[in-house]
C-alpha positions in Angstrom: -33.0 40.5 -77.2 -29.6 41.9 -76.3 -28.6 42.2 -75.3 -27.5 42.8 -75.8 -26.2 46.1 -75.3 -26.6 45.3 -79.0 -25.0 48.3 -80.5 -22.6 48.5 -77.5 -21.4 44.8 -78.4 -21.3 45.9 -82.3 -18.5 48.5 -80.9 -17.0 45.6 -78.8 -16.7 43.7 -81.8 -14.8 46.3 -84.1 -11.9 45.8 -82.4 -10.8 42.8 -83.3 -7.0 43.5 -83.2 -8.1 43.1 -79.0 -8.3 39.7 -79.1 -4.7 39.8 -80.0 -3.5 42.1 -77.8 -2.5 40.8 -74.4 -4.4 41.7 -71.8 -3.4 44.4 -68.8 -5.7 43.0 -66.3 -5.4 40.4 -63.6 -7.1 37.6 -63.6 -10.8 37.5 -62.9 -11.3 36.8 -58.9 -13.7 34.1 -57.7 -16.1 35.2 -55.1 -18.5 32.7 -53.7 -21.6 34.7 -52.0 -24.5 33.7 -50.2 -26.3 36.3 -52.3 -25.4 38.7 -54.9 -27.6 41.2 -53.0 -25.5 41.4 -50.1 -21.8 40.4 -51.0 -19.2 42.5 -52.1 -16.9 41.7 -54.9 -13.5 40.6 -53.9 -10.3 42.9 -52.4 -8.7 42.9 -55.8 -10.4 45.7 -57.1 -8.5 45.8 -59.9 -9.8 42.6 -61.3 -13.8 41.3 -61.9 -16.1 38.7 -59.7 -17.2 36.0 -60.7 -19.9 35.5 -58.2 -21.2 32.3 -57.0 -24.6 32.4 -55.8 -26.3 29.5 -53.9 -28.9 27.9 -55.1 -32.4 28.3 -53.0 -34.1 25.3 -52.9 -37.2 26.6 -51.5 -37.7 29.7 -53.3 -38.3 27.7 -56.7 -39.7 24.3 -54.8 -42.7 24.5 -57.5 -41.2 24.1 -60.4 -42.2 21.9 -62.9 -38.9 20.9 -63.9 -38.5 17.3 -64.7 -36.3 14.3 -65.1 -33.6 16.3 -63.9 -33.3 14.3 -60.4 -34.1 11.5 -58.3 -37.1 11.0 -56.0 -37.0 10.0 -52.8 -39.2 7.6 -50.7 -41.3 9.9 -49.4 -42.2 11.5 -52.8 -39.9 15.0 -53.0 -36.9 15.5 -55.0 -33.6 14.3 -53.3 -31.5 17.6 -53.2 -28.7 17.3 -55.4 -25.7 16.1 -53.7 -22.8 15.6 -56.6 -19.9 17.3 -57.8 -21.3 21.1 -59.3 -21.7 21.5 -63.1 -20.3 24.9 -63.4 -21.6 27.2 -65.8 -20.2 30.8 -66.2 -21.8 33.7 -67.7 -20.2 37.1 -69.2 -21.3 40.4 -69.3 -20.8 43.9 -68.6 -22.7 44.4 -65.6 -22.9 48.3 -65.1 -22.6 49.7 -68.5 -20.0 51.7 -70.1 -16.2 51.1 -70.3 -14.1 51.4 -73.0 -16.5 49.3 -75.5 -19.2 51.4 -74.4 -21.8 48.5 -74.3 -25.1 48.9 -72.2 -25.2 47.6 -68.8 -27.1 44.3 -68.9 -26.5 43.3 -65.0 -30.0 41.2 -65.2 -28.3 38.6 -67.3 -27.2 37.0 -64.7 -30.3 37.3 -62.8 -32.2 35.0 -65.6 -29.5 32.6 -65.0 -30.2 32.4 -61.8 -33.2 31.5 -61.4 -33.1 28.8 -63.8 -30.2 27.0 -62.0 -32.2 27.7 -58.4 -35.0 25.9 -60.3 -33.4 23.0 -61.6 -31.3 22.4 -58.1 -34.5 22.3 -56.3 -36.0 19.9 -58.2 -32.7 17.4 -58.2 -30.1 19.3 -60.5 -28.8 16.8 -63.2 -28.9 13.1 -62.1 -28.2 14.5 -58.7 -25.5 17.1 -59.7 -26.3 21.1 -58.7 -25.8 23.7 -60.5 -23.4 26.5 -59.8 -23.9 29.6 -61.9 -21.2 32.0 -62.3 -21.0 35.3 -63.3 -18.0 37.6 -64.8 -18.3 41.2 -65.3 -16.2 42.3 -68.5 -16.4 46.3 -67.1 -17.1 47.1 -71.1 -13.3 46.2 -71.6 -12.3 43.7 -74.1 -9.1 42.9 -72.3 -11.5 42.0 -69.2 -14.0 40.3 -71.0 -10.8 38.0 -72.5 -9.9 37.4 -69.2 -13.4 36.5 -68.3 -12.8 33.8 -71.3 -10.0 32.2 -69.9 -11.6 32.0 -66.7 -14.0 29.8 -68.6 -11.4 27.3 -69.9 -9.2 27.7 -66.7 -11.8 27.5 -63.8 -13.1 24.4 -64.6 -16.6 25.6 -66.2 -18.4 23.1 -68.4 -19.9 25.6 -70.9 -20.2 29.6 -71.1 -23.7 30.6 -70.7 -25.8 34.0 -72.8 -22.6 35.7 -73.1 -23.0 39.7 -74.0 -19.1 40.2 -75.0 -18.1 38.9 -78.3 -14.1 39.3 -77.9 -12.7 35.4 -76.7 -14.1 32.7 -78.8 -10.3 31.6 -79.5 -9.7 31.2 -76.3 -12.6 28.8 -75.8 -11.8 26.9 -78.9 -8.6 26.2 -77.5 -9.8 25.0 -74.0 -12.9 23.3 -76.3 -15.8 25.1 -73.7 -18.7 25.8 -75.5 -20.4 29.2 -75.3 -24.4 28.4 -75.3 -27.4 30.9 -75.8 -25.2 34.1 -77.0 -27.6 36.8 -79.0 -25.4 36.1 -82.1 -24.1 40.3 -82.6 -21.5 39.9 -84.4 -17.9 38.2 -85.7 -16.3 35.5 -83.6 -19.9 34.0 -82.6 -20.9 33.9 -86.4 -18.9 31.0 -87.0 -17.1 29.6 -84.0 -17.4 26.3 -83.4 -17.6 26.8 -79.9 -20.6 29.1 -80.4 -23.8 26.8 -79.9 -26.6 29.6 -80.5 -30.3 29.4 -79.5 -32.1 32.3 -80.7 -31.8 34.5 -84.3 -29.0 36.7 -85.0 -29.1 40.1 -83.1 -28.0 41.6 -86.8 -31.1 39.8 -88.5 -33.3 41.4 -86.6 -31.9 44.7 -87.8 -32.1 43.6 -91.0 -35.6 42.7 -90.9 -36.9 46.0 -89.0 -37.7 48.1 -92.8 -40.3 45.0 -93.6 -41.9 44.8 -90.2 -42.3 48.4 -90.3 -43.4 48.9 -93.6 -46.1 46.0 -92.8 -47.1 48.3 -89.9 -47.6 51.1 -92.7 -45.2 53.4 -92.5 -44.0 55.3 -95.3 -40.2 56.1 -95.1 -37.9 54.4 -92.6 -34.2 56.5 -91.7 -31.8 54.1 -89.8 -29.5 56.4 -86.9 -26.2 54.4 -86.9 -23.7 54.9 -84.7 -20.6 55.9 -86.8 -18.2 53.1 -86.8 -16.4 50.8 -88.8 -17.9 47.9 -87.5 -21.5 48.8 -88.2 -21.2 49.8 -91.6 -22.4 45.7 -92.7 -25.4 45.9 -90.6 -26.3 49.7 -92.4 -26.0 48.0 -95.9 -28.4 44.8 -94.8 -31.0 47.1 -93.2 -30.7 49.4 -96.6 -31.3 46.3 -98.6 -33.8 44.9 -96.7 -35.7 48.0 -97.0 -35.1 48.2 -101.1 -36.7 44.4 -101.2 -39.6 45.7 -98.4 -40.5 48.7 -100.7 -39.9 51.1 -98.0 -38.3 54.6 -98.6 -35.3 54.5 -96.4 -32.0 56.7 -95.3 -29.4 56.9 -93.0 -27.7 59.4 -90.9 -24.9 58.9 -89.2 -23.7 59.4 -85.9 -20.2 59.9 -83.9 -19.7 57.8 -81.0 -18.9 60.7 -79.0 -21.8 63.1 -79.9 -23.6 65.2 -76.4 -25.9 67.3 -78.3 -28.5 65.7 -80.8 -30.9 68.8 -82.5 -28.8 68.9 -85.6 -29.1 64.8 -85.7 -33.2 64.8 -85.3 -33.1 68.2 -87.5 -31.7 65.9 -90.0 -33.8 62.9 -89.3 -37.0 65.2 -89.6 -35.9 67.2 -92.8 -35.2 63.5 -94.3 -39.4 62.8 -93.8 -38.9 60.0 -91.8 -42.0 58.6 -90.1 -40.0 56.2 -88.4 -36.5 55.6 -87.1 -34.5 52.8 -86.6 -31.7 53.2 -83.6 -28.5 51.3 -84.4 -26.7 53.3 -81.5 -26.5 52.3 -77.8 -28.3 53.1 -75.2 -27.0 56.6 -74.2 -27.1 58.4 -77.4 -30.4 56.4 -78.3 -32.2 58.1 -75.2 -30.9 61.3 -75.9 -31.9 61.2 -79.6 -35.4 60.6 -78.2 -35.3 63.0 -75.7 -34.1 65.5 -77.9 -37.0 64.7 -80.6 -39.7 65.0 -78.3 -38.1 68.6 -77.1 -38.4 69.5 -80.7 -42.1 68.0 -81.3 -40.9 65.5 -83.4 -42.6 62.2 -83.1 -42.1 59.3 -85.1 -42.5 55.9 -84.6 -39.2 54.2 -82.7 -38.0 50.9 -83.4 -35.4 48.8 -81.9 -33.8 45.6 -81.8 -34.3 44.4 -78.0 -31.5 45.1 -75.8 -30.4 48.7 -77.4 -32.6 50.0 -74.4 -33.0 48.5 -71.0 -36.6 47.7 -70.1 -36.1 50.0 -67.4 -34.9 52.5 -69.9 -37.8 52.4 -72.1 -40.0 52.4 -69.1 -38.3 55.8 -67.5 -38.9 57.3 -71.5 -42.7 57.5 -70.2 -44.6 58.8 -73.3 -41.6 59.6 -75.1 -41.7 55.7 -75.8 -45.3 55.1 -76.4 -46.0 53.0 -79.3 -41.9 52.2 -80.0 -41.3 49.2 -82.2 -39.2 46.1 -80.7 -38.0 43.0 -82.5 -36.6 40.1 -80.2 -35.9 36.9 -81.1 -37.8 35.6 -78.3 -41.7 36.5 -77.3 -42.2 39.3 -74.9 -41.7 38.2 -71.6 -45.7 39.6 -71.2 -46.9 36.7 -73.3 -48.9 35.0 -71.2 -49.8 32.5 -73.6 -46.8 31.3 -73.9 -46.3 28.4 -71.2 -42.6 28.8 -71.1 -43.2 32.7 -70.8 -45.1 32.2 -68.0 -43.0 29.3 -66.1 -39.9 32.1 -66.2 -41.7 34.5 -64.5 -42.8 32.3 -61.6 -39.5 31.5 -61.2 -37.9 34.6 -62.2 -40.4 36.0 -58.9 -39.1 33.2 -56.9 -35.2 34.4 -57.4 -36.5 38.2 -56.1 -37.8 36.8 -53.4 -34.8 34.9 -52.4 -32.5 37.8 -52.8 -31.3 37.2 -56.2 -30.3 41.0 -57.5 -31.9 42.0 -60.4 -34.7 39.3 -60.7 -37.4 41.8 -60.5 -36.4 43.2 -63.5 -38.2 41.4 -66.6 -36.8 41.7 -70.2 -35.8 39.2 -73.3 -32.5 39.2 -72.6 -32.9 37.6 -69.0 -35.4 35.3 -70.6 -33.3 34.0 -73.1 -30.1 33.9 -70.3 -33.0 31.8 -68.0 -33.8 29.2 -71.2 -30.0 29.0 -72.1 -29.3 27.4 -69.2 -32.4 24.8 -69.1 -31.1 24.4 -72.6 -27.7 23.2 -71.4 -29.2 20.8 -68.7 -31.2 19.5 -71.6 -28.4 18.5 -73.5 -26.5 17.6 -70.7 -28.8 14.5 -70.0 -28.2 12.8 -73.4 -24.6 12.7 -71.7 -23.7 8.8 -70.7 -20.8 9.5 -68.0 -19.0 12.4 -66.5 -20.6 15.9 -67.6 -17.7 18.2 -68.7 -16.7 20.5 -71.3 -15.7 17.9 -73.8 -18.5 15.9 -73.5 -20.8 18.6 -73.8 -19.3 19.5 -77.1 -19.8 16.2 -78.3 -23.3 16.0 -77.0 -24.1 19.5 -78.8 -22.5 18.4 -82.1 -24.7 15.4 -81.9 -28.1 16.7 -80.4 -31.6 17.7 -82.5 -35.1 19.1 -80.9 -33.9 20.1 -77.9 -36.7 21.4 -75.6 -36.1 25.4 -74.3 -38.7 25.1 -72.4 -41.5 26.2 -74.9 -40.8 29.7 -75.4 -39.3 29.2 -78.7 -39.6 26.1 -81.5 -37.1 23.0 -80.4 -33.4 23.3 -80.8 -30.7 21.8 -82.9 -27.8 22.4 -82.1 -26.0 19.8 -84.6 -27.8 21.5 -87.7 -26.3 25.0 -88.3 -26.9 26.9 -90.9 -23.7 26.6 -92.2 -24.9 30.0 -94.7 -22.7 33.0 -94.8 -22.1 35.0 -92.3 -24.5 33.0 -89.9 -22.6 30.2 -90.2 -23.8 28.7 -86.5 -27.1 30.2 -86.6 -29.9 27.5 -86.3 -32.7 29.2 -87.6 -35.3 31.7 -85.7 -37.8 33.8 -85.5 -38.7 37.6 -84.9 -40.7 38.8 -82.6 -42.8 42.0 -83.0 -43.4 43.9 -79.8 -44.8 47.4 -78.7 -44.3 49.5 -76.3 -48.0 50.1 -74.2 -47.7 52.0 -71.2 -44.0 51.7 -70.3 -44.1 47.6 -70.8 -42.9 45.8 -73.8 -46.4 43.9 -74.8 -46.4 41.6 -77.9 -48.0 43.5 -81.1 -50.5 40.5 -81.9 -48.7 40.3 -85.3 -47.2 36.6 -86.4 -43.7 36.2 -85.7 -41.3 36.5 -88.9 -38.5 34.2 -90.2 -35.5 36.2 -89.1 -33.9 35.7 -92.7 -36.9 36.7 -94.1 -38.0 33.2 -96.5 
């Protein structure tokens, strides 16, 4: 999944001196929009939205959501009426900035549509939903401030957050963070950090076995050429020792424009495949580039270094690519849950939400991170806030995400270095067919590979 802007949020991450830097920009600015589609941010343009969209009760009115509110006489669901449970996601919405993390705008979208689905059909014991959004810009001081506009605003938990820089600031306001992709440092082993799905890193990690068990010969891993990335090289190189797979590296400054010497490298190396630990920009330009030069090996990817839409404008270039995502493709169609977030993913679009046409793992986990929270948030006897939702989290097992991955518990971490508040999960192997990211038929793995 990603993403995360995986690699992007790897960079993010490498600066941890940030989080202790104080931040030079103003507090994030509240907008509250009929649609994203068609309001514009606030006049502080110096500062990031959060956006408030309204829920549409009639775009999601089939849902099958349950148990979530009450019925009236006449048999529909009563719409909800209370005090909103607000929930706030984080992200970079348009790519780049200084942490140079993919844009992953479509987050938000996944969100959305959840929280229109679960307001029509009652929100939570008669509470709505009110899903926020804060754009970090790809700057760590913004994304902090994003943070504190999670303790300070009054939001009961952070929801699928792509910024990694801020976890001390929702320790000390006790907010949890629910759903993250698990990149990197602070959401390793915060206790604030309540992940769903398997570590973004894992899955890197686990890409030598998956594609030595799709039979290639010699694996070389591009790595962007940072400090912060040089754990992640030594896992995949160790995973690929215990796999049997030839494997090597090259590596790759942040700043690079021109990529022949790179995939002259790659080539002279013998690789049949290559792993991209980069973001999206210099990933697509290393492809590009290889395809100039008739070079053609197998891609692979952790979801969320490339953008469905990405992959899909790569044409042929991405034929056949490799994708590992902690969550089935959102083509499964024999997956229930799969196939519940699309309908209501299509209601969103057709209710204006932006980016709800666009269908990727990221906005599906983002969509079940927030059914996961209203989940947990009916074990809750009393008023719904931040502190009881910690509490309920540190107390709740087999928490239903809908059915697109095994039941959560949230209460049983791992507690294993350096996943310390990883749960568990699984890897998905996906393929690239005609522009689409369409599940390879292969079993899911154990993400830590027992």
């Amino acid at each position: 999944m990603a993403a995360i802007a995986v690699v992007g949020l790897v960079l993010a991450s490498c600066g941890s001196d940030s989080k202790k830097a104080a931040s030079t920009s103003a507090a994030p600015a509240v907008t509250t929009a009929a649609s994203v589609a068609t309001t514009t941010a606030s006049s502080t343009a110096s500062s990031e939205a959060v956006t408030t969209e309204a829920a549409t009760t009639e775009a999601s009115a089939a849902s099958t959501t349950a148990d979530t509110g009450a019925a009236t006489t006449d048999g529909s669901v009563a719409a909800p009426t209370g005090d909103p449970i607000k929930l706030l996601g984080i992200g970079n919405v348009n790519g780049g900035g200084p942490d140079g993390s993919t844009a992953h705008g479509e987050v938000y979208a996944g969100e959305q549509a959840a929280a229109n689905a679960i307001n029509a059909a009652g929100g939570v014991n008669g509470q709505p939903i009110q899903m926020d959004f804060c754009d970090t810009k790809g700057d760590p001081n913004t994304g902090r401030d994003c943070y504190r506009q999670a303790v300070d605003g009054g939001y009961v938990s952070v929801i699928s957050e792509v910024n990694t820089l801020g976890y001390d600031v929702l320790e000390a306001g006790n907010v949890p963070s629910i759903g993250m992709q698990l990149v990197t440092g602070e959401e390793f082993k915060s206790p604030m950090s309540f992940p769903i799905v398997a570590p973004v890193s894992a899955g890197f990690a686990q890409a030598a076995a998956v594609l030595k068990a799709d039979g290639k010969k010699k694996v070389v891993a591009a790595i962007i050429d940072v400090p912060s990335t040089g754990a992640l090289a030594d896992a995949v190189k160790a995973s690929a020792e215990k796999a049997g797979i030839d494997y090597d590296a090259v590596k790759i400054p942040p700043t690079t424009t021109d990529f022949s010497a790179i995939v002259a490298d790659i080539q002279a190396k013998g690789a049949d495949s290559v792993l991209l630990l980069l973001n999206d920009t210099i990933s697509v330009g290393i492809m590009q580039t290889a395809d100039q030069l008739g070079f053609k090996p197998t891609w692979a990817e952790v979801d969320g270094v490339l953008s469905s839409q990405e992959i899909s404008d790569l044409g042929p270039i991405a034929e056949g690519m490799v994708v590992l995502s902690a969550t089935p493709s959102v083509f499964d169609t024999s997956n229930a849950g799969v196939v519940k977030y699309n309908k209501e993913m299509d209601a969103a679009a057709a209710a204006g939400v932006k980016n709800a046409d666009v269908r990727a793992n990221i906005t599906l986990n983002s969509w079940m991170s927030v059914y996961a929270a209203v989940e947990v948030m009916k074990t809750i006897s009393g008023p719904i806030t931040h502190d009881s939702l910690v509490t309920a989290l540190n107390a709740a097992t087999d928490v239903d995400v809908q059915g697109v991955v095994p039941p959560w518990s949230p209460s049983k971490p791992l507690n294993s270095a350096p996943y310390l508040r990883a749960t568990g999960g699984w890897l998905y192997e996906n393929v690239v067919k005609g522009g689409k990211i369409e599940p390879s038929g292969n079993p899911p793995i154990n993400a830590f590979g027992g």
